[in-house]
LORO-508543 format. One record per residue (C-alpha): residue number from 1; residue in three letters; x, y, z. Coordinates in Angstrom, 2 decimals, always signed. Layout:
N
   num   residuo        xx        yy        zz
   NUM       ALA         X         Y         Z
...
% end
This chain:
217
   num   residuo        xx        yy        zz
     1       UNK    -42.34    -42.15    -55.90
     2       UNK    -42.50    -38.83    -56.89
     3       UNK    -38.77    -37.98    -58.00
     4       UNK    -36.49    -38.46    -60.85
     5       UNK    -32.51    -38.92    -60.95
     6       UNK    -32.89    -35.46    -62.66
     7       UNK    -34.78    -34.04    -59.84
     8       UNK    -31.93    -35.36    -57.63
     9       UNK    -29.70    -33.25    -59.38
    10       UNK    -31.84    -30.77    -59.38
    11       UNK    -32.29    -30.54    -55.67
    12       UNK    -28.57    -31.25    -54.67
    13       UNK    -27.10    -28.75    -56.74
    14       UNK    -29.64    -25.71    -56.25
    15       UNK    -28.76    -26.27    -52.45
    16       UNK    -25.53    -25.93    -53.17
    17       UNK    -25.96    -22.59    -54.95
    18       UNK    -28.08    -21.30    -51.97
    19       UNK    -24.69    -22.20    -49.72
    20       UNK    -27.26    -23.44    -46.85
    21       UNK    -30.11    -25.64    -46.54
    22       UNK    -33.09    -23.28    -46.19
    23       UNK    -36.84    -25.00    -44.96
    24       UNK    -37.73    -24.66    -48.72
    25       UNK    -35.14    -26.76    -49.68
    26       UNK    -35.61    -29.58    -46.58
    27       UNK    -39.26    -29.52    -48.02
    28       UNK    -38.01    -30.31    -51.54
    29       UNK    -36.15    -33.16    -50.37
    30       UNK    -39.37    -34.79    -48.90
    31       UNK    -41.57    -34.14    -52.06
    32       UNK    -38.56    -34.46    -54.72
    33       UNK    -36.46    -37.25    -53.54
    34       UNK    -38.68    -39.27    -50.84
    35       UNK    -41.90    -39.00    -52.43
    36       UNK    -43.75    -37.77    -49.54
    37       UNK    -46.48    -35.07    -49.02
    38       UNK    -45.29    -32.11    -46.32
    39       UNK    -48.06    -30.18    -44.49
    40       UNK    -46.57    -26.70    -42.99
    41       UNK    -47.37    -26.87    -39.08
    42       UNK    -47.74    -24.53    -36.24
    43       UNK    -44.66    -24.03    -33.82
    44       UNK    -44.31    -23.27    -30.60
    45       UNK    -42.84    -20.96    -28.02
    46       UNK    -42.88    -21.29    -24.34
    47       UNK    -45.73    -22.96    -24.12
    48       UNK    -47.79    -20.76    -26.23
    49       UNK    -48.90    -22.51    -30.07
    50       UNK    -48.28    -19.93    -33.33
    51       UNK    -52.05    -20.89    -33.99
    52       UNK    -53.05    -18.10    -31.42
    53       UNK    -55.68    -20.44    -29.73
    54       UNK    -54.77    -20.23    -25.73
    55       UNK    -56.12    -23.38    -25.14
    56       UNK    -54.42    -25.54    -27.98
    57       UNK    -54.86    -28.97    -26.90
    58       UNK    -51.01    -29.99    -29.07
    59       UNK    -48.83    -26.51    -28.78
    60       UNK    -46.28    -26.67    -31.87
    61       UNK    -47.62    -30.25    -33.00
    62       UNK    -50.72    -29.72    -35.81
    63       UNK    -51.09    -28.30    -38.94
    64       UNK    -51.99    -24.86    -39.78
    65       UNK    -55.63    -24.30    -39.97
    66       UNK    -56.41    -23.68    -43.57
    67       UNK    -52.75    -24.79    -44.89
    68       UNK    -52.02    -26.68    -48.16
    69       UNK    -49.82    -29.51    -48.29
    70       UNK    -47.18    -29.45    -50.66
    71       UNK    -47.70    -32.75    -52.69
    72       UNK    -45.46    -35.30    -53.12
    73       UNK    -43.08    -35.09    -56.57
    74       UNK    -43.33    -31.13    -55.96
    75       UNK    -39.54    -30.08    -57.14
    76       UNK    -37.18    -27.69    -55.59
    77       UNK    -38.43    -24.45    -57.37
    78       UNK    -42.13    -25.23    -56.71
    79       UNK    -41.88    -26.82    -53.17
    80       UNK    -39.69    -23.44    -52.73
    81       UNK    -42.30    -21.22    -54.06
    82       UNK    -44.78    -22.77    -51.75
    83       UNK    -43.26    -23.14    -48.44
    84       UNK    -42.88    -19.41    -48.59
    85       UNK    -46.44    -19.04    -47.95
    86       UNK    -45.58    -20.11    -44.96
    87       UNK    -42.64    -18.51    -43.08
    88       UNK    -41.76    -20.13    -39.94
    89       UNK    -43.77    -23.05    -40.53
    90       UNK    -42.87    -26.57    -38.86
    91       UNK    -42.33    -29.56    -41.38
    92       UNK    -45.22    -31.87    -40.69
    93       UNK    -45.43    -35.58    -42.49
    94       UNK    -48.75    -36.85    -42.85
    95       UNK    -48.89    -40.64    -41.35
    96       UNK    -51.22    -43.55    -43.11
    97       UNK    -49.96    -42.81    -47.10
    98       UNK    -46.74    -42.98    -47.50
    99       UNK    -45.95    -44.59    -44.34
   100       UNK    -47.19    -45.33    -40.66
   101       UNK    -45.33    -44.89    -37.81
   102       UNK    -44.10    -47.11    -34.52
   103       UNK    -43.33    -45.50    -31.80
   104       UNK    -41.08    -46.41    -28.72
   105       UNK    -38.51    -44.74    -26.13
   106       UNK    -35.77    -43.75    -27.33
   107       UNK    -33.26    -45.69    -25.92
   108       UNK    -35.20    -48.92    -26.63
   109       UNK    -35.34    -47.76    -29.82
   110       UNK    -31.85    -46.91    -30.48
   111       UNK    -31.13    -50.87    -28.76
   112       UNK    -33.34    -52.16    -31.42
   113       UNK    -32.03    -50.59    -34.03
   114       UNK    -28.37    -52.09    -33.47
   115       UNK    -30.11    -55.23    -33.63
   116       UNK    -32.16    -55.00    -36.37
   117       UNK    -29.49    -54.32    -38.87
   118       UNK    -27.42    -56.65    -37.40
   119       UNK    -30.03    -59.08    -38.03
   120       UNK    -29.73    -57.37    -41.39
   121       UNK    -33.67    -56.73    -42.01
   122       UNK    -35.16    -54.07    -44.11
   123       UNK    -34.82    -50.77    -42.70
   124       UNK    -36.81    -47.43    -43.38
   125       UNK    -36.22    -43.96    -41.75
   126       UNK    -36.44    -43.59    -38.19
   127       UNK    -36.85    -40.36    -36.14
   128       UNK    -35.61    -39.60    -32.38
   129       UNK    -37.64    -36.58    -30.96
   130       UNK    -36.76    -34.04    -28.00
   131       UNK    -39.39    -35.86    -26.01
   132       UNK    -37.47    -39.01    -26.21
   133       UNK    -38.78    -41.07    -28.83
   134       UNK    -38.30    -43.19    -31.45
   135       UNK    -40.26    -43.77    -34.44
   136       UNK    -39.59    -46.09    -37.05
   137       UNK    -41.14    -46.05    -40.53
   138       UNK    -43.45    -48.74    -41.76
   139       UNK    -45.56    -49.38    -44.17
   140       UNK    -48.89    -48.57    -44.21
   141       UNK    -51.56    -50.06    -42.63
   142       UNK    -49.34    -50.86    -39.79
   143       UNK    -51.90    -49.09    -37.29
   144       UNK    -54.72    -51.32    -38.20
   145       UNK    -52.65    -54.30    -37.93
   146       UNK    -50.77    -53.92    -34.84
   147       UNK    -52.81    -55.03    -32.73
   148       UNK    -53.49    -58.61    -34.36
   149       UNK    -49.40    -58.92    -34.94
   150       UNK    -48.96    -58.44    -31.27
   151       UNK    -51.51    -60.98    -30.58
   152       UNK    -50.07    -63.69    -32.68
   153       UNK    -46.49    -62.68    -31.46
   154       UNK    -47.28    -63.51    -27.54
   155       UNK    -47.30    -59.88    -27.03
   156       UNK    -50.76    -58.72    -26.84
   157       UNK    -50.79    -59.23    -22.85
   158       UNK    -47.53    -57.48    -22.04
   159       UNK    -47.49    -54.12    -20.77
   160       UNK    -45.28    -52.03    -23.52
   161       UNK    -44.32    -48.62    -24.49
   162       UNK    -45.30    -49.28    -28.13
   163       UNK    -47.55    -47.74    -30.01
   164       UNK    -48.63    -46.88    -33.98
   165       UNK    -49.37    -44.04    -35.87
   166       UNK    -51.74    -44.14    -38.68
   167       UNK    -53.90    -42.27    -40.96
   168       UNK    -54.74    -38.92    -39.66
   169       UNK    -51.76    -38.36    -37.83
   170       UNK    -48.39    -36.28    -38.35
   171       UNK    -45.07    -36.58    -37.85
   172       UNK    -42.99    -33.48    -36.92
   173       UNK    -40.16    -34.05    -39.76
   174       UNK    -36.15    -33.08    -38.85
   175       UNK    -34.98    -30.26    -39.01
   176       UNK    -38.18    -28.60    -37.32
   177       UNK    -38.80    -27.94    -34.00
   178       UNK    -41.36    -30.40    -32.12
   179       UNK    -43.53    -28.25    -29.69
   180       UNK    -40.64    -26.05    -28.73
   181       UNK    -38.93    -28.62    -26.75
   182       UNK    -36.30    -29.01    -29.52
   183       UNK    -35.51    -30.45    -32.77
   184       UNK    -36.23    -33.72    -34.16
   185       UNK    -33.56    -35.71    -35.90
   186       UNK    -32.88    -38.21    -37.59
   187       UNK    -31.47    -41.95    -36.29
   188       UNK    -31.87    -43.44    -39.46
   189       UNK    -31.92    -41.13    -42.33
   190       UNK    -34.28    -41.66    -45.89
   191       UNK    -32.85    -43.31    -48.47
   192       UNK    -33.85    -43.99    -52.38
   193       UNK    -34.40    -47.79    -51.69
   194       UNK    -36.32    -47.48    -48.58
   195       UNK    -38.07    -43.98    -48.21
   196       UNK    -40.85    -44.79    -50.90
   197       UNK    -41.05    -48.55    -49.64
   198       UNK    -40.87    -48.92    -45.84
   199       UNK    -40.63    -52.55    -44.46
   200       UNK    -43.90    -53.99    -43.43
   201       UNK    -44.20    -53.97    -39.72
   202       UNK    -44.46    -57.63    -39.17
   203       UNK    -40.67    -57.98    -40.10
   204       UNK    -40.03    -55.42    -37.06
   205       UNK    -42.51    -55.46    -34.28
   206       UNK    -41.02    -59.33    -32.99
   207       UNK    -38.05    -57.00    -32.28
   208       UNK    -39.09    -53.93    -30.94
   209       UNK    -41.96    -55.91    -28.55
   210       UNK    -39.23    -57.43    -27.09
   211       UNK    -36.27    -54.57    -26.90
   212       UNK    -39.58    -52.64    -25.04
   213       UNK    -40.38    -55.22    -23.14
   214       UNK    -36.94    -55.73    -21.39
   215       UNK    -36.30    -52.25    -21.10
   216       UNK    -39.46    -52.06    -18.76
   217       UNK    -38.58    -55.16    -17.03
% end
């Protein structure tokens, strides 16, 4: 997965002898503790994308032309070292390796949540973003399948705020801001049993289909 109990104690105490947690040291987290790859992304401010092209088609929601990803298992010095290439960068997740992503409204997803752990099924991070959503972390291959587990679900005919994430996309990770609308945060935070092993979506979607579906209702 890309991190070590040492690495743990690594990360935990150098942020404590920075006194705050810097962008560096949120980036560390992903690649140290959560295994995950972190791609430095453009921001945005009123309106206007950091990538300089007026007519940027997702303001403050790609990556940086020409940017390197810091790779997963990158610890806190190095993943330090090379986030300061890029100052003011956004913390962007590429979807379809580690993870894919569903995606519903917030408030459905915050209903579904509640249930789902009260149903007490495997859980991986979810997200809640200024444009209210929520986005729940699966494993991959989650976008290819969806549309199948919907159909043998009953729910392939309904009409419902749901939708996947898969390879190619990326996910605007908290703390950073998500097309200057605000910051992203988390509902569900990582954790060392679930970040580098997200539950397969077929143990979720039955739920979600149908918190979605009587929300629209």
């Amino acid at each position: 997965m890309g991190f070590t109990i040492g690495g743990i104690r690594e990360l935990r105490s150098g942020s404590r002898r920075r006194g705050r947690t810097t962008e560096g040291t949120a980036v560390a987290e992903y690649t140290g503790l959560w295994g995950w790859d972190v791609v430095p992304g453009a921001r945005a401010a009123s309106g206007r994308c950091s990538c300089g092209d007026p007519s940027c088609a997702a303001p403050g929601a790609h990556p940086l032309p020409y940017a390197t990803a810091v790779p997963a298992g990158a610890g806190l010095d190095d993943a330090t070292k090379a986030w300061a290439e890029y100052p003011g960068a956004a913390l962007l997740l590429p979807v379809g390796r580690a993870f894919d992503v569903i995606e519903v409204a917030e408030a459905a997803g915050r209903r579904a949540l509640v249930r789902l752990e009260r149903m007490g099924l495997p859980l991986g991070p979810v997200c809640a973003t200024p444009t209210g959503r929520a986005q729940f972390f699966v494993a991959p291959g989650a976008a290819e399948e969806l549309p199948r587990l919907l159909y043998r679900m009953g729910w392939d005919d309904a009409d419902l705020d749901l939708h996947c994430l898969g390879p190619g996309a990326h996910l605007t990770a908290p703390p950073s801001d998500l097309g200057g609308l605000g910051p992203v945060r988390w509902l569900r935070p990582p954790a060392l049993d679930t970040a580098g092993a997200p539950p397969q979506a077929r143990l979720l979607v039955g739920t979600l289909a149908y918190i979605c579906h009587r929300s629209h209702a």
